[in-house]
C-alpha positions as CSV (number, residue, x, y, z in Angstrom):
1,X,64.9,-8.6,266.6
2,X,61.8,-10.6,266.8
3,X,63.5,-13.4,266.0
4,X,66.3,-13.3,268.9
5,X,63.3,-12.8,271.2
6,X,61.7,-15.9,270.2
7,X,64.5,-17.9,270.3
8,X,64.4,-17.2,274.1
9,X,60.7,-18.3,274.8
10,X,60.8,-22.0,274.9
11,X,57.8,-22.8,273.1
12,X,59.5,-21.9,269.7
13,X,63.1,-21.8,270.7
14,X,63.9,-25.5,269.2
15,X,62.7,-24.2,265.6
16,X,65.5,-23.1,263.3
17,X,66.0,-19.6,262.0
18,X,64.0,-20.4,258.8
19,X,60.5,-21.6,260.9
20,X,60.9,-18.4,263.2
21,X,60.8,-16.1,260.5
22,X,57.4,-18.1,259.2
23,X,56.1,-17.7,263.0
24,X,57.1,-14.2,263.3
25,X,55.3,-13.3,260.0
26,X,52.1,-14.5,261.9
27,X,52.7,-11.9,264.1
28,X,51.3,-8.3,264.8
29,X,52.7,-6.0,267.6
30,X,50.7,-3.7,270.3
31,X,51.7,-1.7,272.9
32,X,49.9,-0.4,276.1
33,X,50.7,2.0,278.8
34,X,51.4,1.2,282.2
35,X,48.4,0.2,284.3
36,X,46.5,-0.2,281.1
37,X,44.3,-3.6,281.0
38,X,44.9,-6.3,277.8
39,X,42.3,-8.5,278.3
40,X,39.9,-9.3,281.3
41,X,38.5,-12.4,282.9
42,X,36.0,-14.1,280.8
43,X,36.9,-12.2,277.6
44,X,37.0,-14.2,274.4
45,X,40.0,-15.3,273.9
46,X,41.2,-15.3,270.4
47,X,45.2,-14.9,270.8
48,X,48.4,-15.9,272.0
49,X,50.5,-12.9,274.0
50,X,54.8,-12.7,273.8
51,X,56.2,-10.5,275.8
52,X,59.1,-8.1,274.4
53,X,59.4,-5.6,276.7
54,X,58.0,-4.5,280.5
55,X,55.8,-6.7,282.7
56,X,52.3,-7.8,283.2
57,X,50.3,-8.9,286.0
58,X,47.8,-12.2,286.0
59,X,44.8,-11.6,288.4
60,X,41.3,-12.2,289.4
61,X,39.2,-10.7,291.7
62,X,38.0,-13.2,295.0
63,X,34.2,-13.1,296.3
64,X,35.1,-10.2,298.2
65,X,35.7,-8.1,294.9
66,X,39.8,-7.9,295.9
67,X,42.5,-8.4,293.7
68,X,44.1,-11.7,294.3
69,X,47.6,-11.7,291.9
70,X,49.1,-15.2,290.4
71,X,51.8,-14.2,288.8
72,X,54.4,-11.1,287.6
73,X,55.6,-11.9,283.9
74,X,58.3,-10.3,282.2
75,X,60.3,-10.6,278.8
76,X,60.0,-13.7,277.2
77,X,57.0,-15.4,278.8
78,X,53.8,-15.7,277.3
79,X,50.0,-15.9,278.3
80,X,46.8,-16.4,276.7
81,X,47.7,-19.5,276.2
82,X,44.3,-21.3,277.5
83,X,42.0,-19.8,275.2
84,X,43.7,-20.2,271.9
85,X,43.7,-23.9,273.1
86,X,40.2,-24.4,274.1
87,X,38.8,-21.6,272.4
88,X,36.7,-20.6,276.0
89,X,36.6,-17.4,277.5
90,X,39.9,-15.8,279.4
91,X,40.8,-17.6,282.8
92,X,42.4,-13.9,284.6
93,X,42.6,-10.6,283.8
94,X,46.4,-9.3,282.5
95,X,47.0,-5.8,283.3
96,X,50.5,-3.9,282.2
97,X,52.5,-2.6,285.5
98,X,55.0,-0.9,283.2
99,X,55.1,0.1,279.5
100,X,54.7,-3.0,277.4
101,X,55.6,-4.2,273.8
102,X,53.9,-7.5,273.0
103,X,53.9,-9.5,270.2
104,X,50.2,-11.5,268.8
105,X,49.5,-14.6,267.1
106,X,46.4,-15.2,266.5
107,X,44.1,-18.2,267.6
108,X,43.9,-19.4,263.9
109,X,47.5,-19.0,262.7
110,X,48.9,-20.7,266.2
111,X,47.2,-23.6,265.9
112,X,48.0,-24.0,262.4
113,X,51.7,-23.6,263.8
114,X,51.1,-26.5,266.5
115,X,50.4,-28.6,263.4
116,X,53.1,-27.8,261.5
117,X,55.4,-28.4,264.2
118,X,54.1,-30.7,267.0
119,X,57.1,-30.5,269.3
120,X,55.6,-26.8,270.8
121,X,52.6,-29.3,271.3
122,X,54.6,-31.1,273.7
123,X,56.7,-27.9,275.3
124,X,53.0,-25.9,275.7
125,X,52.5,-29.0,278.1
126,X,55.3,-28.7,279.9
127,X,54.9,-25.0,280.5
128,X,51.0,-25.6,281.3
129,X,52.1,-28.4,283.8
130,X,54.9,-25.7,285.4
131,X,52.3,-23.6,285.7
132,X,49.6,-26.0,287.5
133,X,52.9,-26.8,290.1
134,X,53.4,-22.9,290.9
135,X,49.6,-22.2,291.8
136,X,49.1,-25.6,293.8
137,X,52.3,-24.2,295.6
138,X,50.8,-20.8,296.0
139,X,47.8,-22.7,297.3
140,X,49.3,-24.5,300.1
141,X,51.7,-21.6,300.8
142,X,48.7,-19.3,301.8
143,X,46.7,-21.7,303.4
144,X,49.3,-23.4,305.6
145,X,51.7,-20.5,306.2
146,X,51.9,-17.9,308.4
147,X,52.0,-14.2,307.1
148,X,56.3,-14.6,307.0
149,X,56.0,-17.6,305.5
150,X,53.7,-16.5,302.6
151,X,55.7,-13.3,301.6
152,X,59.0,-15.4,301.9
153,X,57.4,-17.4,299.3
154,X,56.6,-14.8,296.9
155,X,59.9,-13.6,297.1
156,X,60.5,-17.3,295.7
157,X,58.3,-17.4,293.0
158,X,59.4,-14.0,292.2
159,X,63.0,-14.8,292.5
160,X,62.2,-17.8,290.3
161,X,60.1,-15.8,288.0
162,X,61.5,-12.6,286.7
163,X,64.7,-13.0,288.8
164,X,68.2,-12.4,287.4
165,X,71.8,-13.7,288.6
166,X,74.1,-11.0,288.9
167,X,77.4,-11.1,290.2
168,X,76.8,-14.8,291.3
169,X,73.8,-13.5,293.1
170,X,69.9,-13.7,292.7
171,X,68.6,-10.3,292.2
172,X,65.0,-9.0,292.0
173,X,65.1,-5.7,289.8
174,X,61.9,-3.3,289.6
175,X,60.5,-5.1,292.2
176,X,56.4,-4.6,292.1
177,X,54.3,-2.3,294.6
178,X,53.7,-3.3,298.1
179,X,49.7,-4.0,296.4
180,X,50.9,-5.9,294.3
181,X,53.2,-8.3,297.2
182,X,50.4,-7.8,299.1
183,X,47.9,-9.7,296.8
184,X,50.3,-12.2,295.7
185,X,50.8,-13.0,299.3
186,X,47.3,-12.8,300.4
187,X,49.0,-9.9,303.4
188,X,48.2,-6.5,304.2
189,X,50.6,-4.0,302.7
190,X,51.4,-3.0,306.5
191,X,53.0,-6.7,306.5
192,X,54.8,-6.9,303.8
193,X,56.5,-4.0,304.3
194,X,57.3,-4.9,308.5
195,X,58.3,-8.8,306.9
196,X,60.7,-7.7,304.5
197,X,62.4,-5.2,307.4
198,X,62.6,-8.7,309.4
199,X,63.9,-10.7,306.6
200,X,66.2,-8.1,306.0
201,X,67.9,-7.7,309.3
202,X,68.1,-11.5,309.5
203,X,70.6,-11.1,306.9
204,X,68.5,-13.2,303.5
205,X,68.9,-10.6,301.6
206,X,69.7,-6.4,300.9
207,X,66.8,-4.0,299.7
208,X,67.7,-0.4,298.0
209,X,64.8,1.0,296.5
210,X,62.8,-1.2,294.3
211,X,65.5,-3.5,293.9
212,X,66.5,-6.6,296.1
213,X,69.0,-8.6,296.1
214,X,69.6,-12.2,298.4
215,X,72.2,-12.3,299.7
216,X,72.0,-16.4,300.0
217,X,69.4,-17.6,297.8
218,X,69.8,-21.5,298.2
219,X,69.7,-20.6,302.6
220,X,66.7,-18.4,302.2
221,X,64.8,-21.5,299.8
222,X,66.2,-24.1,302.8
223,X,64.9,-21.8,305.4
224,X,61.2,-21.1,304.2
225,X,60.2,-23.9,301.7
């Protein structure tokens, strides 16, 4: 089972069946409850976190003491990644928003890994470079956008993030709190829930619940990037 996950996450999904099962022997599974914290900002970091099942949140408070959110990560993606590299202190807090299963490797045993096979070397920069391209976008989107603008592009990044096409269509399943959009977005929960009523009249997309789905995803990316 472990093994099928990790063939998903692309830092170890080149490595054949024989390599994964070394990998996953390095690894030791926790769970936490929903709304639990897994590590906090400037924490030692000592680990590398997979995720199995549920979702996580990647935060840091501003001067202010607020809550400013980076990104929503689901099954499949991994974090921690920073610390394990330069063995410093964590960059963000991660909290759970739903029951979560994660898999851990260990600072030690990962970068005995990266030596043994060099090509997640070259895939960790990749991801880290993704990564750096998503925040400097999150950047200019809330300091040059106005309060539409900003939650139509964390729609986006969520779309792009934890997103799944059903039916030919993009579809946002669980989608989080109206905190939680609201500190992605750098809005008041007030606006995102009178934006996503505009947005939603104008046709981009259908909301039942806590699932959305767009109706056009490629016009709603034309319209607001």
């Amino acid at each position: 089972m472990d093994i099928m996950l990790l063939k998903t996450v692309p830092l170890f999904s080149d490595l054949p069946d024989r390599d994964l099962e070394r990998v996953v022997s390095f690894m030791v599974t926790k769970r936490y409850k929903k709304h639990n914290l897994i590590f906090f900002e400037d924490d030692l970091g000592q680990n590398l976190f997979i995720i199995k099942k549920g979702r996580v949140k990647i935060s840091r408070l501003d001067e202010t003491g607020g809550e400013v959110i980076f990104a929503i990560m689901g099954e499949g993606d991994f974090f921690g990644e920073l610390s394990i590299i330069d063995g410093q202190t964590r960059s963000a807090t991660v909290t759970s928003i739903e029951d979560v299963e994660l898999l851990v490797l260990w600072r030690g045993d990962f970068l005995d890994i990266l030596q043994k096979y060099p090509q997640i070397a070259i895939t960790l920069l990749k991801e880290l470079a993704s990564r750096i391209r998503k925040s400097d976008s999150q950047i200019k989107s809330l300091s040059l956008k106005d309060a539409k603008g900003r939650v139509a592009s964390t729609l986006m990044r969520l779309a792009e993030d934890i997103g799944i096409i059903q039916d030919g269509e993009v579809v946002i399943k669980r989608l989080p709190l109206q905190k939680d959009l609201a500190n992605i977005s750098g809005t008041s929960r007030e606006t995102i829930s009178r934006v996503i009523k505009k947005l939603e009249a104008g046709g981009y997309f259908e909301k039942k619940k806590n699932s959305l789905r767009f109706l056009d995803y490629e016009k709603f990316k034309k319209d607001f990037s």
